[in-house]
N, CA, C and O of each residue as an XYZ file, in Angstrom:
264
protein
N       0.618     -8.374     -0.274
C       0.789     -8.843      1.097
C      -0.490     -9.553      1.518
O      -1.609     -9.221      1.126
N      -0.249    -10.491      2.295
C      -1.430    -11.439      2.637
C      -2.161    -10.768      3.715
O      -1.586    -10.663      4.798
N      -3.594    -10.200      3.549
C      -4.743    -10.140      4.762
C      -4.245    -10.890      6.043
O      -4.566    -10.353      7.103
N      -3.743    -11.678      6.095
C      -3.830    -12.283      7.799
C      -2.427    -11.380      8.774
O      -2.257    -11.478      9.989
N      -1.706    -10.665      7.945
C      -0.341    -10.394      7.956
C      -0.711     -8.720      8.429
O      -0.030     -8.110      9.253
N      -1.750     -8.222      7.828
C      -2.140     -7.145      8.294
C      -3.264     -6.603      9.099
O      -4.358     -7.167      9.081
N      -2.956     -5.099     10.094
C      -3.903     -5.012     10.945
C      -4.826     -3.693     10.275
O      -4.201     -2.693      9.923
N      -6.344     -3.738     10.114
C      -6.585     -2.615     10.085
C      -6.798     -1.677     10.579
O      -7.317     -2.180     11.575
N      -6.851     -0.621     10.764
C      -6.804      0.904     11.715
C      -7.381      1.801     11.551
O      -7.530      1.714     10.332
N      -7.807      2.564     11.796
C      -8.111      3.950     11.358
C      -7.793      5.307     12.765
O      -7.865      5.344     13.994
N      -7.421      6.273     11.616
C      -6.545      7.675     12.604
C      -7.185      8.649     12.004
O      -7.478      8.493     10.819
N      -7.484      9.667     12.573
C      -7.840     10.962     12.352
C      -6.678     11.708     11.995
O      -5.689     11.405     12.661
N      -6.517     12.567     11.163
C      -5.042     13.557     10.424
C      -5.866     14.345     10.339
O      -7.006     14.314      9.874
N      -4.983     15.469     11.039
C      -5.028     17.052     10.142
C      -5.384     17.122      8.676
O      -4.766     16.533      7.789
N      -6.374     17.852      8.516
C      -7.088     17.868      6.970
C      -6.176     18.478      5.654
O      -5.992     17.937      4.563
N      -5.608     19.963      6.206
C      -4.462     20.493      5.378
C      -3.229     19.757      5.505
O      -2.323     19.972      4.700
N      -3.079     18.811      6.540
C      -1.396     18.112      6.055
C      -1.951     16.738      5.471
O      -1.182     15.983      4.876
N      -3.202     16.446      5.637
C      -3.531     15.372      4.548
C      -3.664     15.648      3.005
O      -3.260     14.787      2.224
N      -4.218     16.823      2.535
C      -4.101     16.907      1.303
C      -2.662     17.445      1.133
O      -2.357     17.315     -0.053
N      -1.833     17.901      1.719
C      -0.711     18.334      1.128
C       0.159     17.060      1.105
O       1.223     17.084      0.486
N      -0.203     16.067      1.686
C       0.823     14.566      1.644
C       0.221     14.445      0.265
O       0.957     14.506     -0.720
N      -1.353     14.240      0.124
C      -1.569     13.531     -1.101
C      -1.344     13.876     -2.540
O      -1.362     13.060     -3.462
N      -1.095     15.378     -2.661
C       0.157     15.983     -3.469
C       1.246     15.394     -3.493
O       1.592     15.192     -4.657
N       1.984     15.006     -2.725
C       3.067     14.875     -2.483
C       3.366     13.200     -3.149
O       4.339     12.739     -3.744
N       1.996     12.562     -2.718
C       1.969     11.201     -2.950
C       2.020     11.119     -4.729
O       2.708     10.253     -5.270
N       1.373     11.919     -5.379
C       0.819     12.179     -6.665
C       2.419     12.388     -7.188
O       2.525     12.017     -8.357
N       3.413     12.781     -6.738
C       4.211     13.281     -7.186
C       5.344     12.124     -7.019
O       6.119     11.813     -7.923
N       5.330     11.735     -6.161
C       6.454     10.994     -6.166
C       6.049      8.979     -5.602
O       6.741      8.139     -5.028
N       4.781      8.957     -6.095
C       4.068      7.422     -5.947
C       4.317      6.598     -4.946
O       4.547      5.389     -4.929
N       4.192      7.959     -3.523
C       4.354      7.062     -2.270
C       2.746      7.133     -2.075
O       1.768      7.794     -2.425
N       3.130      5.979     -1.259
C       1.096      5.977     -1.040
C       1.201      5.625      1.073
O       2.022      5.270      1.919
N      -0.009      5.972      0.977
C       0.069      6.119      3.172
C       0.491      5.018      3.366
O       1.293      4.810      4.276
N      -0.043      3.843      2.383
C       0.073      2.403      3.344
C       1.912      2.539      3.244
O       2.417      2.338      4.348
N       2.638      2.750      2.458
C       3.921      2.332      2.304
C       4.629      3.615      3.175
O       5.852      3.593      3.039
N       4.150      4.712      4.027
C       4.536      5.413      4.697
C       4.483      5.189      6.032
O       5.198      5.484      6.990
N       3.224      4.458      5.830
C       3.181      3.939      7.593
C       3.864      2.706      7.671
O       4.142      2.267      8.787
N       4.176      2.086      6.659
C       4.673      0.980      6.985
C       6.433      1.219      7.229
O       7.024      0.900      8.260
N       6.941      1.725      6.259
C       8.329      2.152      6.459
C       8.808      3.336      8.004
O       9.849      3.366      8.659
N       7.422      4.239      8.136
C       7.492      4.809      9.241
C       7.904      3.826      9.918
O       9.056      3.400      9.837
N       6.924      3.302     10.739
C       6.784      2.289     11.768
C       8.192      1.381     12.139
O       8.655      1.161     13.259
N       8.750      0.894     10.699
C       9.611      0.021     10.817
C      10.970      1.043     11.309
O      11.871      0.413     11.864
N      11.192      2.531     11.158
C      12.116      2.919     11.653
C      12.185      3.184     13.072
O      13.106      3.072     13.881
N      10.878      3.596     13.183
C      10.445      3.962     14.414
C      10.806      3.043     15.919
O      11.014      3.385     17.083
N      10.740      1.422     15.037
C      10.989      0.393     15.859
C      12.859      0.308     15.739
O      13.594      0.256     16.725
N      13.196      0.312     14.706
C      14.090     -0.288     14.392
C      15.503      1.155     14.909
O      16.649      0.942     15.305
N      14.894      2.348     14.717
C      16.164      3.319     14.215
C      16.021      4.231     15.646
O      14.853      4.599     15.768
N      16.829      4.664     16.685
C      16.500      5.255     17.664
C      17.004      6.823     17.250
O      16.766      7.893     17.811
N      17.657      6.571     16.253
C      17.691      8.820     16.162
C      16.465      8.911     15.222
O      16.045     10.056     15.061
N      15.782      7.878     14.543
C      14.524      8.250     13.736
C      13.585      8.251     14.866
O      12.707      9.114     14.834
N      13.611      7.469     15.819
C      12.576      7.701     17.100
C      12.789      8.926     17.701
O      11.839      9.656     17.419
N      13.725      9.577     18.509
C      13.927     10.703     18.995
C      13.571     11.805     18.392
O      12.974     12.771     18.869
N      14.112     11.562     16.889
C      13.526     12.646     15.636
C      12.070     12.956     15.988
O      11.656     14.061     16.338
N      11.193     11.603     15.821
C       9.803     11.800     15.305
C       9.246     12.336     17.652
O       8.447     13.171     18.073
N      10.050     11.471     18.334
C       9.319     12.108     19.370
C       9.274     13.772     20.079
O       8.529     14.352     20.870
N      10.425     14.104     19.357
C      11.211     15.657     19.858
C      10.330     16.582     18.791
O      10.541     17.789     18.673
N       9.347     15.890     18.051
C       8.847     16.835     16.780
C       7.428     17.149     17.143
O       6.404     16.533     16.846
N       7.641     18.612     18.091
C       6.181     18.614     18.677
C       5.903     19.937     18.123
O       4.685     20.109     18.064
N       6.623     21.012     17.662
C       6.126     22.175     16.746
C       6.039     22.357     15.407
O       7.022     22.545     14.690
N       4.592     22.298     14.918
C       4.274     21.866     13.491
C       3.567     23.400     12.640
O       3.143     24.392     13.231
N       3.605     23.240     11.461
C       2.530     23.915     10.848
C       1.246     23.794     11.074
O       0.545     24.498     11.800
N       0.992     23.015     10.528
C      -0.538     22.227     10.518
C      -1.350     22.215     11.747
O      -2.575     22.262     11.632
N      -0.850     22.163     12.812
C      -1.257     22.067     14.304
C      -1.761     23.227     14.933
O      -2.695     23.169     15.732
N      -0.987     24.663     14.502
C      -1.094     25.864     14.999
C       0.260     25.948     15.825
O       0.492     27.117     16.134
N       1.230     25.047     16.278
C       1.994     25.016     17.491
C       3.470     25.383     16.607
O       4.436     24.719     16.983
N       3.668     26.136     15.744
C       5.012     26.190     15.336
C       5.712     27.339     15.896
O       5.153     28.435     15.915
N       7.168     27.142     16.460
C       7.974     27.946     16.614
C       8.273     29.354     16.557
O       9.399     29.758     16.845
């Protein structure tokens, strides 16, 4: 993909759900950039994938689970 086409960013993540993605990545050769990118595009595009990801406020990783 062409540099002019992309923005760069940077986010702070939870440390234990970052290494447990990057397991995850190891395993099945997803990598962040192609997670945020497919995220994003549902996010815009899919409104029960939006509701999904906004209604998803009790986590492991956070301390806040159910």
């Amino acid at each position: 993909m062409n540099n002019n086409t992309q923005q760069l960013t940077s986010v702070k993540v939870n440390t234990q759900l970052f290494d447990d993605f990057k397991v995850m990545c190891v395993r099945t050769k997803l990598s962040l950039q192609k997670l945020t990118d497919r995220a994003m595009y549902l996010y815009v595009t899919d409104e029960a994938f939006r509701q999904q990801i906004n209604n998803t406020l009790n986590t492991y990783y956070t301390g806040s689970q159910a």
